[in-house]
TORPA-4810 file (N, C-alpha, C, O; in nm, 3 decimals):
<nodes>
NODE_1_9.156_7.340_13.449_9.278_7.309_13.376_9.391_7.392_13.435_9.371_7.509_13.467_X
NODE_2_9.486_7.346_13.447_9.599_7.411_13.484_9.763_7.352_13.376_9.811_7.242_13.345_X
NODE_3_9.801_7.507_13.349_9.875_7.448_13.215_9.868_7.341_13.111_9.948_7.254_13.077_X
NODE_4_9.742_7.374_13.068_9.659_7.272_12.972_9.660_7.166_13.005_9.684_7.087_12.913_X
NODE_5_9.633_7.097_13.158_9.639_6.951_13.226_9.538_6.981_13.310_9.531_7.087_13.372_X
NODE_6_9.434_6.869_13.317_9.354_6.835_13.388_9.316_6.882_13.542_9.321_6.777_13.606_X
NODE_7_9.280_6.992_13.635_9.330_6.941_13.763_9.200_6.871_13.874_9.100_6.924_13.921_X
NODE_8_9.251_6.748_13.887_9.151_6.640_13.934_9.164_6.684_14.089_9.178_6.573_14.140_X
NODE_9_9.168_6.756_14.172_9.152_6.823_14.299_8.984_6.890_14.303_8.892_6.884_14.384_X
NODE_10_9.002_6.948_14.182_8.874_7.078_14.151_8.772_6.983_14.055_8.654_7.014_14.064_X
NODE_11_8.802_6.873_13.967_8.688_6.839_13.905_8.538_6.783_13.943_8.513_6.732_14.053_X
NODE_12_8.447_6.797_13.844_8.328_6.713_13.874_8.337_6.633_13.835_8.359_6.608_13.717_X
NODE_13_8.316_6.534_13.960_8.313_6.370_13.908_8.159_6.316_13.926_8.096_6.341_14.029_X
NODE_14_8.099_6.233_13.808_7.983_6.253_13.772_7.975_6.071_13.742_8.050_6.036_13.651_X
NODE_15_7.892_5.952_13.808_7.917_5.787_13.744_7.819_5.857_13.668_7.749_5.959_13.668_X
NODE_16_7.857_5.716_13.579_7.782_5.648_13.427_7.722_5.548_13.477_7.772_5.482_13.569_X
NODE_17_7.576_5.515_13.411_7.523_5.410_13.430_7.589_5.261_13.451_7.683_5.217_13.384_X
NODE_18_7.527_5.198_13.546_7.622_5.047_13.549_7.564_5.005_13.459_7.442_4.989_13.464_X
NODE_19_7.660_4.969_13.321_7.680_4.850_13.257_7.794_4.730_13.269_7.783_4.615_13.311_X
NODE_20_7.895_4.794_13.221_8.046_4.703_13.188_8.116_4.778_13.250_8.096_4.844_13.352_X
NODE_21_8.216_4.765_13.170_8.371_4.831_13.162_8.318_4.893_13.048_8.272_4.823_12.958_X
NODE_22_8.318_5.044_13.038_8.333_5.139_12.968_8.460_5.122_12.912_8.546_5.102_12.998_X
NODE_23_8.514_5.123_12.760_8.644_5.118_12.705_8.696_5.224_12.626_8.800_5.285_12.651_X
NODE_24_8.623_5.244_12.535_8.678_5.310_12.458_8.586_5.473_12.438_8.474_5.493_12.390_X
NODE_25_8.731_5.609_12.521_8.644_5.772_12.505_8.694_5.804_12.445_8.815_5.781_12.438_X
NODE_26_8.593_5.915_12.320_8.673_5.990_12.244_8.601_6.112_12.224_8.491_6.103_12.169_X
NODE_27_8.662_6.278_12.275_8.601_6.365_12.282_8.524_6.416_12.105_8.585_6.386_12.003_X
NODE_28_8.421_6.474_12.101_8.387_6.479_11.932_8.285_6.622_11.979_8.222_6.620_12.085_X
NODE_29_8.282_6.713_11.909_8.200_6.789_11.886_8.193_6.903_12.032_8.295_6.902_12.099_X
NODE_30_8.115_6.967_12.065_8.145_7.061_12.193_8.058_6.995_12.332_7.939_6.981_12.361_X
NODE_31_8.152_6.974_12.379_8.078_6.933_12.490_8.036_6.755_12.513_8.003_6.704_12.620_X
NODE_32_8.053_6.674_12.361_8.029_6.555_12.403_8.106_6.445_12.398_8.212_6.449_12.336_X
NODE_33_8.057_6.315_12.472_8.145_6.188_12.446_8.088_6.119_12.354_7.971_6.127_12.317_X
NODE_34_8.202_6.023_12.302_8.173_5.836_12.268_8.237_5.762_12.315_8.358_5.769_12.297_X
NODE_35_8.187_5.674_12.386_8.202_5.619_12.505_8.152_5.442_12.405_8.047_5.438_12.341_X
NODE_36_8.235_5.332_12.412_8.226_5.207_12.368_8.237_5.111_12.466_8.294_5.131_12.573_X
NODE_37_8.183_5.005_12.435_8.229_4.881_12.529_8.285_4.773_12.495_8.379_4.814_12.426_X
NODE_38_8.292_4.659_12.498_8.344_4.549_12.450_8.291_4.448_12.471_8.288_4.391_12.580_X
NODE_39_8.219_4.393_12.326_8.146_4.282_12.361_8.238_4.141_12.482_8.355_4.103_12.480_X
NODE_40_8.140_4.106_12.558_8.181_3.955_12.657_8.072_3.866_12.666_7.953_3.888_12.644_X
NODE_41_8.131_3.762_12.704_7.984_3.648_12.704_7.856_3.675_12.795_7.757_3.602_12.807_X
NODE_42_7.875_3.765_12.839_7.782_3.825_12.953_7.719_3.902_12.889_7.602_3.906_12.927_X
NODE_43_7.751_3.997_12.773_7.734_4.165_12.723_7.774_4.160_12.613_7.872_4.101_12.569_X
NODE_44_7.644_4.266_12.525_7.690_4.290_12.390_7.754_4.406_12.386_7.717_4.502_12.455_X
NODE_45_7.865_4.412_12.301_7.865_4.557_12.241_7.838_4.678_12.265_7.725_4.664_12.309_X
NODE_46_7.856_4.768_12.267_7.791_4.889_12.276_7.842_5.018_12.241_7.944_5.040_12.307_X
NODE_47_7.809_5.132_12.147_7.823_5.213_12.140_7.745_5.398_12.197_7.638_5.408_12.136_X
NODE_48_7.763_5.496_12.264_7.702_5.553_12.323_7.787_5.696_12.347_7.905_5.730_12.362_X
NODE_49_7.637_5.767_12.339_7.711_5.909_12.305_7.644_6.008_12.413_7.521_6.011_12.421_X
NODE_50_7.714_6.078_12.487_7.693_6.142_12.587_7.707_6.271_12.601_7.820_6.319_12.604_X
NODE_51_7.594_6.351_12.614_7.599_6.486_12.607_7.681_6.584_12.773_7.605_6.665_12.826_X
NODE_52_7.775_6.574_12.815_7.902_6.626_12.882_7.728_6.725_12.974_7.635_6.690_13.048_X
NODE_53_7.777_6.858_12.901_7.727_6.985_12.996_7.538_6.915_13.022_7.499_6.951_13.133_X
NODE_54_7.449_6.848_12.961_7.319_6.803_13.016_7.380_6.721_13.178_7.319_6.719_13.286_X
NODE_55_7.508_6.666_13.147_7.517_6.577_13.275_7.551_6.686_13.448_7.530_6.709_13.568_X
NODE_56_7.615_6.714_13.323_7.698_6.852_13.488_7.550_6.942_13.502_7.584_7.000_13.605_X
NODE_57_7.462_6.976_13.485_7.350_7.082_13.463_7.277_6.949_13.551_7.244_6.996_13.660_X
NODE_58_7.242_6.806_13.543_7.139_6.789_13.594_7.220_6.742_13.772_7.328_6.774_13.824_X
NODE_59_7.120_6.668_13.812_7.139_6.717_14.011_7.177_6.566_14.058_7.185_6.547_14.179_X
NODE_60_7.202_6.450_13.960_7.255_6.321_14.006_7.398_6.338_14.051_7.461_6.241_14.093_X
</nodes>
């Protein structure tokens, strides 16, 4: 972080499983996501919650 902004030079960038279009993040609790999708005629729905520091800790 640099002056409480993001700095995307230095971050870990980490994919998410291929499903969709990931839509809707919302940070909740320490360390984790909720992460939504949007149902399409292809794909249901989805809601999904992601534990942040298990992802950065493992070696994908």
């Amino acid at each position: 972080m640099n002056n409480d902004k993001p700095d995307w030079l230095t971050g870990i960038y980490k994919r998410l499983g291929n499903y969709s279009q990931w839509e809707g993040i919302h940070w909740y609790g320490a360390g984790k996501l909720l992460i939504t999708t949007e149902k399409t005629p292809l794909n249901k729905a989805l809601i999904a919650t992601l534990d942040v520091q298990k992802l950065l800790d493992s070696s994908e």
